[in-house]
CHARMM internal coordinates of N, CA and C (Angstrom, degrees):
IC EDIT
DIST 1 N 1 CA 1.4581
DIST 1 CA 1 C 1.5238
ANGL 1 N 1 CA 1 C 109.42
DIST 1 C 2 N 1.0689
ANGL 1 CA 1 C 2 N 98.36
DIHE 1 N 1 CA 1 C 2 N 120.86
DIST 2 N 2 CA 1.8515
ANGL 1 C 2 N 2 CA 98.12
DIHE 1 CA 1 C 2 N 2 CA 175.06
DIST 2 CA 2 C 1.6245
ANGL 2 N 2 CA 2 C 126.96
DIHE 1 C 2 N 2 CA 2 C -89.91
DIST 2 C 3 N 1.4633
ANGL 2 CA 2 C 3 N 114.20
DIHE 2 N 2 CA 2 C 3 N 11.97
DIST 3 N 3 CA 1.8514
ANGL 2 C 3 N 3 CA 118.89
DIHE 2 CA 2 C 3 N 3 CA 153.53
DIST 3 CA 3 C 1.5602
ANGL 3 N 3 CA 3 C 99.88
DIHE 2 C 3 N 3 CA 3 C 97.20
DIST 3 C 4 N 1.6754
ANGL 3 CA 3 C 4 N 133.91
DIHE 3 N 3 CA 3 C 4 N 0.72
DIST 4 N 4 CA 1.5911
ANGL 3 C 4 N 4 CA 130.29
DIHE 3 CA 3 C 4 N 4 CA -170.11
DIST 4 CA 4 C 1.8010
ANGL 4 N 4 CA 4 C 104.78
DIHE 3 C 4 N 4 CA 4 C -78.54
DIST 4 C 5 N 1.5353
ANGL 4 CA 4 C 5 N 106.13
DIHE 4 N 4 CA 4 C 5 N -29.46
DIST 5 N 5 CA 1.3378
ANGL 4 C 5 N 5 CA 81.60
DIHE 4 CA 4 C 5 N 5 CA -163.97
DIST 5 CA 5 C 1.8140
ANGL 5 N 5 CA 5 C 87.71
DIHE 4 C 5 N 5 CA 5 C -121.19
DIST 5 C 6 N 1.6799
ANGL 5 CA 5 C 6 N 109.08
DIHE 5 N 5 CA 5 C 6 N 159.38
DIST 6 N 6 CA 1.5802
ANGL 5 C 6 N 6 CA 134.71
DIHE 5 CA 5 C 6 N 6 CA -120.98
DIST 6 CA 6 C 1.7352
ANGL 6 N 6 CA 6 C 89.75
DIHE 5 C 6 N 6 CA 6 C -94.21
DIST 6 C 7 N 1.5343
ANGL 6 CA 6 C 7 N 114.03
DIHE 6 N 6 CA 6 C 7 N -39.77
DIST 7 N 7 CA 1.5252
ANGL 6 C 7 N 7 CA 138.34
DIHE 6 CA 6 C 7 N 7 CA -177.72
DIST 7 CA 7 C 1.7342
ANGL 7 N 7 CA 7 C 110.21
DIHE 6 C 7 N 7 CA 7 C -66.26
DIST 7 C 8 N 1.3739
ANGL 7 CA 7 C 8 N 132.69
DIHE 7 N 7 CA 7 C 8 N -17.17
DIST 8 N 8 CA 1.2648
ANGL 7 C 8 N 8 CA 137.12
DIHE 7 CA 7 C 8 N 8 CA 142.60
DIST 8 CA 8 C 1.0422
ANGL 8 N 8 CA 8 C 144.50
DIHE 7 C 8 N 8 CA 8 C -90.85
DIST 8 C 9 N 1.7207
ANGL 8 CA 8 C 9 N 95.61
DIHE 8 N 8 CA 8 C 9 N 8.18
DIST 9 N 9 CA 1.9002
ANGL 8 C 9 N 9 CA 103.24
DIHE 8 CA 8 C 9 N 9 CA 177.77
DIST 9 CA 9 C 1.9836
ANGL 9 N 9 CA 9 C 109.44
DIHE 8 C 9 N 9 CA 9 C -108.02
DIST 9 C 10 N 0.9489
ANGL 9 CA 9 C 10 N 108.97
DIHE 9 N 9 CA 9 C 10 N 105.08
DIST 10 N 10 CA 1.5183
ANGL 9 C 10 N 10 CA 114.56
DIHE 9 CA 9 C 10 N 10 CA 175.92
DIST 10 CA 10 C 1.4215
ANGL 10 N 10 CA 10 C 113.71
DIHE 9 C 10 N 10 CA 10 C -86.64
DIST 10 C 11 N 1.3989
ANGL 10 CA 10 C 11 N 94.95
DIHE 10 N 10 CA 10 C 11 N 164.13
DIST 11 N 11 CA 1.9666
ANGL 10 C 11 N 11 CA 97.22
DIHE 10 CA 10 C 11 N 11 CA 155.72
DIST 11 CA 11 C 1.7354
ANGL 11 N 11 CA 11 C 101.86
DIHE 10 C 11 N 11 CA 11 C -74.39
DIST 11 C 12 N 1.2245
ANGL 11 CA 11 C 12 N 108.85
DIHE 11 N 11 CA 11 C 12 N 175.32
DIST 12 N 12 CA 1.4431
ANGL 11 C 12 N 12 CA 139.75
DIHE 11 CA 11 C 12 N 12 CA -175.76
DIST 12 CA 12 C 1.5427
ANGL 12 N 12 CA 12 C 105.29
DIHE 11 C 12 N 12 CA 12 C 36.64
DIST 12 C 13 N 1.6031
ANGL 12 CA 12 C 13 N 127.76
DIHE 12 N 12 CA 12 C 13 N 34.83
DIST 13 N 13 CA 1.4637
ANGL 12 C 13 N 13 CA 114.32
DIHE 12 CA 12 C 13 N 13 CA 166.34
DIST 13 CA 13 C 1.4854
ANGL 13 N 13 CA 13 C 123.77
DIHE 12 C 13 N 13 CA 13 C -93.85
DIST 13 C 14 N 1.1433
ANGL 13 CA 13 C 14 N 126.79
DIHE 13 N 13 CA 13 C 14 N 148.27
DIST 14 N 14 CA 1.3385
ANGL 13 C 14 N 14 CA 103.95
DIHE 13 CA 13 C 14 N 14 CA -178.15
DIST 14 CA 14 C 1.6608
ANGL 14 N 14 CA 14 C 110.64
DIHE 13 C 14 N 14 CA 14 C -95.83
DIST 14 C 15 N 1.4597
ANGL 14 CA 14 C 15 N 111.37
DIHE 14 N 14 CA 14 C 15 N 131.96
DIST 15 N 15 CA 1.4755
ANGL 14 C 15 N 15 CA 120.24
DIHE 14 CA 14 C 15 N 15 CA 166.72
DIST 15 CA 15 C 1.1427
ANGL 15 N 15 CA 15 C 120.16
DIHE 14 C 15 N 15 CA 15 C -119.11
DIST 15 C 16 N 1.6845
ANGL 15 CA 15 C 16 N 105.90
DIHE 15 N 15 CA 15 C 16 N -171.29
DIST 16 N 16 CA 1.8053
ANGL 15 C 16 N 16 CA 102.05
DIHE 15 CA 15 C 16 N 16 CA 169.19
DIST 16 CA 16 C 1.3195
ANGL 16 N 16 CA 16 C 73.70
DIHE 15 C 16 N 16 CA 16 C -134.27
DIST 16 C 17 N 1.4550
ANGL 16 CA 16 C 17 N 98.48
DIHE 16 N 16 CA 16 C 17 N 154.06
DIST 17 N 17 CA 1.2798
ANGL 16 C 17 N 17 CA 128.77
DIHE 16 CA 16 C 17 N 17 CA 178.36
DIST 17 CA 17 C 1.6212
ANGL 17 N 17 CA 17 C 109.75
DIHE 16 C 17 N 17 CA 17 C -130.80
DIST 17 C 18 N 1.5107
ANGL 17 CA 17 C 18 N 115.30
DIHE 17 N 17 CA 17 C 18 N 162.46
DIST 18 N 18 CA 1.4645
ANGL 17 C 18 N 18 CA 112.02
DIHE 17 CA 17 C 18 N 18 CA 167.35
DIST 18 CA 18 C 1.5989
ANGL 18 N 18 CA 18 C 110.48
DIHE 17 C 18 N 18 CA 18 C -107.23
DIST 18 C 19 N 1.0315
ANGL 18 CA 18 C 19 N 102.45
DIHE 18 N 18 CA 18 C 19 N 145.44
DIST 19 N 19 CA 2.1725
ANGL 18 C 19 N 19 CA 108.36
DIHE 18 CA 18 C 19 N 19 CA -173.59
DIST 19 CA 19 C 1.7793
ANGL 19 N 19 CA 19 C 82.51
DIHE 18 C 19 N 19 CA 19 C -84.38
DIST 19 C 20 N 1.2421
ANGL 19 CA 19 C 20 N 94.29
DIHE 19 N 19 CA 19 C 20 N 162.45
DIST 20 N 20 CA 1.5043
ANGL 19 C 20 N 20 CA 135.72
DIHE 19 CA 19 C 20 N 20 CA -179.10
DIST 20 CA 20 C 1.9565
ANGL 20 N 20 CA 20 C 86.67
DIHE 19 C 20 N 20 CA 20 C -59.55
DIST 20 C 21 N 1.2499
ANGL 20 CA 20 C 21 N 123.40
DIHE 20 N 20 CA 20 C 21 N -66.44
DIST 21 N 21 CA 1.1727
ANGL 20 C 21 N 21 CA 146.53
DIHE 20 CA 20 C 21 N 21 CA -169.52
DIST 21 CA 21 C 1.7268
ANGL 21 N 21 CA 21 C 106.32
DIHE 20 C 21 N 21 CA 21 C -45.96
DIST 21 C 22 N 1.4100
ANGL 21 CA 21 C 22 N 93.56
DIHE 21 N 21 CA 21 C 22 N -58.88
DIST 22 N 22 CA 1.3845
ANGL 21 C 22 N 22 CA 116.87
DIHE 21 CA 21 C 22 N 22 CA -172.03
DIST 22 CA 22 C 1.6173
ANGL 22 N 22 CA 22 C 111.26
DIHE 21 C 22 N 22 CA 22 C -65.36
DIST 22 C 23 N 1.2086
ANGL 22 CA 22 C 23 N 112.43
DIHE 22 N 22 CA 22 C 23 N -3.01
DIST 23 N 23 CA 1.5569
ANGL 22 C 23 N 23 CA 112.08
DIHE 22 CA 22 C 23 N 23 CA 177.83
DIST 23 CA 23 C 1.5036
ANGL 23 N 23 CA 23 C 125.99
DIHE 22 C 23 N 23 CA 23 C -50.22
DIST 23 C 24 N 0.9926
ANGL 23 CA 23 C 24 N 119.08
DIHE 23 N 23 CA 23 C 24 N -39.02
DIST 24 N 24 CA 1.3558
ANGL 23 C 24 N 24 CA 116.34
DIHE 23 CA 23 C 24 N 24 CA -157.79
DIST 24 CA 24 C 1.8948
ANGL 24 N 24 CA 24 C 90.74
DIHE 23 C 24 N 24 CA 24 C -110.20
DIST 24 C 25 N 1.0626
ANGL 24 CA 24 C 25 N 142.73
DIHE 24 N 24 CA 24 C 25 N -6.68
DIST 25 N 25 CA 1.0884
ANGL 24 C 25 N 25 CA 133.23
DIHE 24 CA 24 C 25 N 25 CA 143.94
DIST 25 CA 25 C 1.4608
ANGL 25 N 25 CA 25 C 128.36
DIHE 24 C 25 N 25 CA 25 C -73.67
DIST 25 C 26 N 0.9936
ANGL 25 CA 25 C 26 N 97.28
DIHE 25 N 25 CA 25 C 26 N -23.46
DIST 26 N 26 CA 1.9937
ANGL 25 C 26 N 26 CA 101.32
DIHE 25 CA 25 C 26 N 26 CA -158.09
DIST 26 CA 26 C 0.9895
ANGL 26 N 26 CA 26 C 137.26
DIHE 25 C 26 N 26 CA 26 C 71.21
DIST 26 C 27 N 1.7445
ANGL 26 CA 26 C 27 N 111.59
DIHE 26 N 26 CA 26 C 27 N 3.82
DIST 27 N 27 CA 1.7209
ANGL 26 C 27 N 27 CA 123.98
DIHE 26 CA 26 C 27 N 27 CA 156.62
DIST 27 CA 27 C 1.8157
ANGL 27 N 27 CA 27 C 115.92
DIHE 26 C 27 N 27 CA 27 C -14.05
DIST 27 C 28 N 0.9203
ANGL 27 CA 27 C 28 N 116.81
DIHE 27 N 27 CA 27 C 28 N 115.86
DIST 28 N 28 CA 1.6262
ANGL 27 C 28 N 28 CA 100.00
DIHE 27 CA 27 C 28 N 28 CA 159.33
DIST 28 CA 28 C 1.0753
ANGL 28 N 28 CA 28 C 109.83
DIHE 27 C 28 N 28 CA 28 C -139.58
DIST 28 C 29 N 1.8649
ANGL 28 CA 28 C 29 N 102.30
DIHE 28 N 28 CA 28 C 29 N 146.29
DIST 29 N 29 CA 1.6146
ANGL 28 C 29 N 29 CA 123.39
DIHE 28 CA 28 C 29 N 29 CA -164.56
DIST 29 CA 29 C 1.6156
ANGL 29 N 29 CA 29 C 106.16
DIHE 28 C 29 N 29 CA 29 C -94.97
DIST 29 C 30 N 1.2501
ANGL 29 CA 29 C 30 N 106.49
DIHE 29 N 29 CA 29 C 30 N 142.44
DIST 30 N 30 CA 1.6124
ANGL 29 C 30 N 30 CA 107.15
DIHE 29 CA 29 C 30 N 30 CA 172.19
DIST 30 CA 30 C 1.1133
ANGL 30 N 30 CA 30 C 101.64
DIHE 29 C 30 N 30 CA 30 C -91.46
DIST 30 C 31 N 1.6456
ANGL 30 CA 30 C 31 N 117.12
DIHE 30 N 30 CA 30 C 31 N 164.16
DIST 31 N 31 CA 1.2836
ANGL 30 C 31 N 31 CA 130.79
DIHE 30 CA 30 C 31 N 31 CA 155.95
DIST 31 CA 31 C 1.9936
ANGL 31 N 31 CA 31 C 128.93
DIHE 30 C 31 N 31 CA 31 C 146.05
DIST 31 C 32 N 0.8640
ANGL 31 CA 31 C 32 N 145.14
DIHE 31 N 31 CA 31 C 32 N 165.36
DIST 32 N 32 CA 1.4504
ANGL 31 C 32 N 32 CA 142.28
DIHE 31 CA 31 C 32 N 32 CA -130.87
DIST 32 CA 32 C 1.6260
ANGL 32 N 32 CA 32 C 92.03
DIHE 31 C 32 N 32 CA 32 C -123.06
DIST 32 C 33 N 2.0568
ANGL 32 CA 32 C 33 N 103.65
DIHE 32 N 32 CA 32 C 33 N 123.02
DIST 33 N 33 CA 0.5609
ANGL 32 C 33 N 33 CA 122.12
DIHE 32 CA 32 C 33 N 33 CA -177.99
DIST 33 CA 33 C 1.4291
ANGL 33 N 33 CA 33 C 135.50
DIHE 32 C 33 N 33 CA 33 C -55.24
DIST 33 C 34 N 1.6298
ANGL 33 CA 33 C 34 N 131.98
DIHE 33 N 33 CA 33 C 34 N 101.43
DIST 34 N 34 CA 1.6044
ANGL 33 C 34 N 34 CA 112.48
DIHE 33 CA 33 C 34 N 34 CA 172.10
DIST 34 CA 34 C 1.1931
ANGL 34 N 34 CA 34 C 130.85
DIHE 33 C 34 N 34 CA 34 C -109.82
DIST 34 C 35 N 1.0288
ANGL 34 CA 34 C 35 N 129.70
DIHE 34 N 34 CA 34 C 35 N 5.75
DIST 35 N 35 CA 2.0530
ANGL 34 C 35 N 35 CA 130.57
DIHE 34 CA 34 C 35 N 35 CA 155.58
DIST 35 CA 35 C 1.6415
ANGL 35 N 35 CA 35 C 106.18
DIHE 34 C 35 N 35 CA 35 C -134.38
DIST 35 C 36 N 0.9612
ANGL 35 CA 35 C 36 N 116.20
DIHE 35 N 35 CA 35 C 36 N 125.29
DIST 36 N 36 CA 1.3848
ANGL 35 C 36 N 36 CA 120.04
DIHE 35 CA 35 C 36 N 36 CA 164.05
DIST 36 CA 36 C 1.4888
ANGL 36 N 36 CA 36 C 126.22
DIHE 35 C 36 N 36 CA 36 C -65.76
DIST 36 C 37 N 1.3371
ANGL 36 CA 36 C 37 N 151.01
DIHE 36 N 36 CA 36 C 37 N 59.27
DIST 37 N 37 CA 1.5517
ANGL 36 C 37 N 37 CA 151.54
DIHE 36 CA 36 C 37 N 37 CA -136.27
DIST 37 CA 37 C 1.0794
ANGL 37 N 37 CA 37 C 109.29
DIHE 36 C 37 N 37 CA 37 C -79.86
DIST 37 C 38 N 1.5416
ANGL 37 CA 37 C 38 N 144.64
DIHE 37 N 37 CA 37 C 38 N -23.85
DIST 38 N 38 CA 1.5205
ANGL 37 C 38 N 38 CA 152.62
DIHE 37 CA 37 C 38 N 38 CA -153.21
DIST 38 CA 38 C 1.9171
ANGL 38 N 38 CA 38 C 101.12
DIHE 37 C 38 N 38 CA 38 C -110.63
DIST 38 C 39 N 1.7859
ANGL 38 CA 38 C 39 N 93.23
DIHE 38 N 38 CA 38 C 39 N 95.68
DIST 39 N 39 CA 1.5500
ANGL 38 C 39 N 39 CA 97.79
DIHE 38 CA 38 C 39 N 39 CA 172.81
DIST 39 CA 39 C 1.2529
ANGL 39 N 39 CA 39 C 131.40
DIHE 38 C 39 N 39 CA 39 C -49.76
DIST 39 C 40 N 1.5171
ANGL 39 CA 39 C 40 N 114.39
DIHE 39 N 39 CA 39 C 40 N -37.07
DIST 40 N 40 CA 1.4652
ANGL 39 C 40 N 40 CA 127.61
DIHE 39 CA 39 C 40 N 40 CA -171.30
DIST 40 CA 40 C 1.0499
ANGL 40 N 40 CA 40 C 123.06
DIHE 39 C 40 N 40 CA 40 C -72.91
DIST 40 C 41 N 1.3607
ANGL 40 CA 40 C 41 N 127.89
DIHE 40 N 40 CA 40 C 41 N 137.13
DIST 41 N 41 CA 1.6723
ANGL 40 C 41 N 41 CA 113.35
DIHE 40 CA 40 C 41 N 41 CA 178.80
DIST 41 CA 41 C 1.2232
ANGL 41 N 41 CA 41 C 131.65
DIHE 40 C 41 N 41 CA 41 C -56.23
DIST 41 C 42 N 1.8669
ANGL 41 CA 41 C 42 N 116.57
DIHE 41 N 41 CA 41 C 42 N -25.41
DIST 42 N 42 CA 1.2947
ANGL 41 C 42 N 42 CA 108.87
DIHE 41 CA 41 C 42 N 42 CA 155.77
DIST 42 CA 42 C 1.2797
ANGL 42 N 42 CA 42 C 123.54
DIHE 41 C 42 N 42 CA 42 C -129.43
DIST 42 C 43 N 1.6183
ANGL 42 CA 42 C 43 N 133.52
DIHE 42 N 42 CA 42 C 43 N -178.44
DIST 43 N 43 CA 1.4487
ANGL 42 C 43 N 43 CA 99.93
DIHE 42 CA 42 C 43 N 43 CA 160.33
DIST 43 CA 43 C 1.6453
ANGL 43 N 43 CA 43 C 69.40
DIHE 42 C 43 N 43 CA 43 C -164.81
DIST 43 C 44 N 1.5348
ANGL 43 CA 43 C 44 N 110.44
DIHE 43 N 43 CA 43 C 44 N 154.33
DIST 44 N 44 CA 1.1088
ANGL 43 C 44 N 44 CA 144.60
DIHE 43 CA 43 C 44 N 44 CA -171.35
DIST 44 CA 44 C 1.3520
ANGL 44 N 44 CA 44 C 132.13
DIHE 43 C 44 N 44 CA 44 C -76.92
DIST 44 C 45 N 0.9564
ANGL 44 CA 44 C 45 N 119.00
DIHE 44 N 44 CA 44 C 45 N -23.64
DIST 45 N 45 CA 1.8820
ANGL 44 C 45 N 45 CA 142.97
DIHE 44 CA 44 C 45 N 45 CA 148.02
DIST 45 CA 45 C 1.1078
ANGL 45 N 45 CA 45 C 119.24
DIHE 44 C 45 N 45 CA 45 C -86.67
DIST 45 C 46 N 1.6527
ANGL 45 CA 45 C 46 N 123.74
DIHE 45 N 45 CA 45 C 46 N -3.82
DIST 46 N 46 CA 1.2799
ANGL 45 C 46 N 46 CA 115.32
DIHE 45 CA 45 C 46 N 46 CA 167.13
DIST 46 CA 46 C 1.7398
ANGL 46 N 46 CA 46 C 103.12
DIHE 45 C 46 N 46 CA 46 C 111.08
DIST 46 C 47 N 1.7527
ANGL 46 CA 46 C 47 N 113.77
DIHE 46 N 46 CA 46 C 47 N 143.08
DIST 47 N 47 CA 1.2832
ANGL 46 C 47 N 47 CA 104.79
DIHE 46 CA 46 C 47 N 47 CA -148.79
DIST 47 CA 47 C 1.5527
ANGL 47 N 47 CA 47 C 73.40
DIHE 46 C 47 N 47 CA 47 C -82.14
DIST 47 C 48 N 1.7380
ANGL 47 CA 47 C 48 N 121.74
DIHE 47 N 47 CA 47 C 48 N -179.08
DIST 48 N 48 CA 1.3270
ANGL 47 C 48 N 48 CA 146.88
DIHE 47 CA 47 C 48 N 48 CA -176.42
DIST 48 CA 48 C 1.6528
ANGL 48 N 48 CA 48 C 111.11
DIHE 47 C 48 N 48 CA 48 C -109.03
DIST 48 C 49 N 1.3049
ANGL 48 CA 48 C 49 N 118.98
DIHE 48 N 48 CA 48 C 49 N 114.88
DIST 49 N 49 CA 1.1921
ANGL 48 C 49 N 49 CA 135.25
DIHE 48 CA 48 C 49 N 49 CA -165.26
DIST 49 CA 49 C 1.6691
ANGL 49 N 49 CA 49 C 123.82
DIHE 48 C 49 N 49 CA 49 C -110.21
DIST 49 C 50 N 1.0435
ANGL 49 CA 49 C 50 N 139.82
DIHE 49 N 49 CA 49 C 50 N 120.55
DIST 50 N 50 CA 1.4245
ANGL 49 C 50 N 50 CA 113.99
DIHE 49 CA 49 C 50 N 50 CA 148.38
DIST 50 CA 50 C 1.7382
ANGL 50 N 50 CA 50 C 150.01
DIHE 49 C 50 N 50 CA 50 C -86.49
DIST 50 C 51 N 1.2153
ANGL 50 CA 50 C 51 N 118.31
DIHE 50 N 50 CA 50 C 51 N 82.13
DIST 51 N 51 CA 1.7853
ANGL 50 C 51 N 51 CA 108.44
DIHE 50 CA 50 C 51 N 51 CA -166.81
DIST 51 CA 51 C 1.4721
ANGL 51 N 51 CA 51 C 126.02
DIHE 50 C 51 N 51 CA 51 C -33.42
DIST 51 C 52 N 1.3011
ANGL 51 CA 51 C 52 N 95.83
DIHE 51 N 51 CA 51 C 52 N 156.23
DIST 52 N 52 CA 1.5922
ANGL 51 C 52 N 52 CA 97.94
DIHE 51 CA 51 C 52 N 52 CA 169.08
DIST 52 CA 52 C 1.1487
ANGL 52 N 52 CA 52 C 129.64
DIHE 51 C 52 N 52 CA 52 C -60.62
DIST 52 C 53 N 1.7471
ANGL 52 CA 52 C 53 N 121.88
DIHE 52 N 52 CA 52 C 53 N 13.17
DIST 53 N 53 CA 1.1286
ANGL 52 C 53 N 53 CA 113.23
DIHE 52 CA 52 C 53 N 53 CA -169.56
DIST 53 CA 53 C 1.3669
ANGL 53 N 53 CA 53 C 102.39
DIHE 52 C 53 N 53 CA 53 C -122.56
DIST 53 C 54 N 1.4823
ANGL 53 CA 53 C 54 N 109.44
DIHE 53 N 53 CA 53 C 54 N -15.21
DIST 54 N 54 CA 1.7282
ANGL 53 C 54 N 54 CA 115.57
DIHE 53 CA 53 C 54 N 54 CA 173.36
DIST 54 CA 54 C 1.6197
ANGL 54 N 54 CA 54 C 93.35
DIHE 53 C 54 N 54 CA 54 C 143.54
DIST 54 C 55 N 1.2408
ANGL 54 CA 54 C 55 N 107.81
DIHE 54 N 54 CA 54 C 55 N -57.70
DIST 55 N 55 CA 1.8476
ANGL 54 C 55 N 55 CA 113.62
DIHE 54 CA 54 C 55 N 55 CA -162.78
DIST 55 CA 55 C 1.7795
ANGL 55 N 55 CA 55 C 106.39
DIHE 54 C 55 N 55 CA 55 C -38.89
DIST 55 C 56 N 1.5890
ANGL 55 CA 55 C 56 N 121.69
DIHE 55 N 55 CA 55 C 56 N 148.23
DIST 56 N 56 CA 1.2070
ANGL 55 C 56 N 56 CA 122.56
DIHE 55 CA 55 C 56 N 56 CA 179.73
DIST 56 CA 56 C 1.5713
ANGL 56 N 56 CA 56 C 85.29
DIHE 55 C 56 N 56 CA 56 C -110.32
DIST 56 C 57 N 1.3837
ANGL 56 CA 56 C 57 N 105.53
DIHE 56 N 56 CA 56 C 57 N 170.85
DIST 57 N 57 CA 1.7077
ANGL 56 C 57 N 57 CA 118.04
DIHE 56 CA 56 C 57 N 57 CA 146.41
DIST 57 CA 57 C 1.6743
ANGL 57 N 57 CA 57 C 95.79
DIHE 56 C 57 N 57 CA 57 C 159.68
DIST 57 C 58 N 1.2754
ANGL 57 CA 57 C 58 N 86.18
DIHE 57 N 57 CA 57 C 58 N -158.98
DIST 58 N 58 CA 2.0215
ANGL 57 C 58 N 58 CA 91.40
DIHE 57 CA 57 C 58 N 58 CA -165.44
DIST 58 CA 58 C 1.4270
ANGL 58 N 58 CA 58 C 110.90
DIHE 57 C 58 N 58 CA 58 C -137.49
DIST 58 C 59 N 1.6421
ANGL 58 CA 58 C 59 N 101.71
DIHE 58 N 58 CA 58 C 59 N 138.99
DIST 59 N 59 CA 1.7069
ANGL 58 C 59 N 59 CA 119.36
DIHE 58 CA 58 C 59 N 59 CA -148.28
DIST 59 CA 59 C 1.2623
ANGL 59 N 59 CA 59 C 98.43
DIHE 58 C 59 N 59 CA 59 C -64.21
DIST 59 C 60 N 1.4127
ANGL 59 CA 59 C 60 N 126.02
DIHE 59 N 59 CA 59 C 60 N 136.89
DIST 60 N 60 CA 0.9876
ANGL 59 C 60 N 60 CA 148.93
DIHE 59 CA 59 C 60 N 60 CA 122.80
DIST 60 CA 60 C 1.6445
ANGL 60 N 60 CA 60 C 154.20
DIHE 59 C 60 N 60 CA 60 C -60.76
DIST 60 C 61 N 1.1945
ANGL 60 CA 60 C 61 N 99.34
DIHE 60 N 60 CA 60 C 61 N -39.67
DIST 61 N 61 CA 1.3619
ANGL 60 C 61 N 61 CA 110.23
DIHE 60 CA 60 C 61 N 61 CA 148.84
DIST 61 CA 61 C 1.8540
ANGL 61 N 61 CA 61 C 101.04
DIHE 60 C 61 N 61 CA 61 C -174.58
DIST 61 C 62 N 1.8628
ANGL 61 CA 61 C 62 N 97.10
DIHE 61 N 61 CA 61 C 62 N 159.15
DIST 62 N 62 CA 1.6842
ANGL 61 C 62 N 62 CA 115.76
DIHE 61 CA 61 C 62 N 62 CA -155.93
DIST 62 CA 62 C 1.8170
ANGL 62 N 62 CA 62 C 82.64
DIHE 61 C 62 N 62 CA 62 C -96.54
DIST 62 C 63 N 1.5125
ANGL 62 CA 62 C 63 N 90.24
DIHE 62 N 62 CA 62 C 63 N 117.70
DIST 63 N 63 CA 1.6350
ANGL 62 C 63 N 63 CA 74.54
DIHE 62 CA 62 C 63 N 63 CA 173.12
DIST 63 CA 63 C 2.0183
ANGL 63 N 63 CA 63 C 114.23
DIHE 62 C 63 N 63 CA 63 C -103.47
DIST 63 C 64 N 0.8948
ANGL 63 CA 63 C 64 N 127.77
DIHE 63 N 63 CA 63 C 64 N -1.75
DIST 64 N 64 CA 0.9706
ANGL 63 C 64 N 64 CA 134.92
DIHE 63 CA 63 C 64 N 64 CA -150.07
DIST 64 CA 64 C 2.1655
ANGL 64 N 64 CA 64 C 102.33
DIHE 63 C 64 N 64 CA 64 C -165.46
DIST 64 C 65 N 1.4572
ANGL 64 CA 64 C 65 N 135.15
DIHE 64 N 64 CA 64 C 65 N 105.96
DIST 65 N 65 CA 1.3843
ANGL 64 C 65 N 65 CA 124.86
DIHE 64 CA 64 C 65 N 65 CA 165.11
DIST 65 CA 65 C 1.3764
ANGL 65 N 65 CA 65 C 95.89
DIHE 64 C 65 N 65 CA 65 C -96.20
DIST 65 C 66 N 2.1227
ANGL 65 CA 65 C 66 N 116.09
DIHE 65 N 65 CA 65 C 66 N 168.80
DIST 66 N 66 CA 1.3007
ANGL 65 C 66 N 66 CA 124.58
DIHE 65 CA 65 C 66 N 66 CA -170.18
DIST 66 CA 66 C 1.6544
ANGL 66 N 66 CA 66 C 77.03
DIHE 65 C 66 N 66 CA 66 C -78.77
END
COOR INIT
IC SEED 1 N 1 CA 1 C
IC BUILD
């Protein structure tokens, strides 16, 4: 699953996401989902997340569902 649409993104899954920062490299951060931020059911860059560790950015790919 690659993180665009809103109905496959939970709390506690683990993804990688890309940081705001990380854009223009394509860095992507691992780590387990804790607020879901992206109202819409889908969005095309990937819905917008916040981790459990603080970092925001938008899914890239679901690596892991509960």
């Amino acid at each position: 699953m690659n993180g665009t649409k809103r109905i496959d993104v939970k709390s506690g899954i683990r993804v990688l996401i890309e940081l705001k920062r990380d854009q223009r490299s394509g860095k992507l951060t691992e780590g387990i989902v804790k607020d879901v931020l992206t109202n819409s059911p889908h969005h095309h860059h990937g819905i917008k997340v916040r981790l459990r560790n603080g970092e925001i950015g938008r899914i890239k790919k679901i690596v892991s569902s509960k």
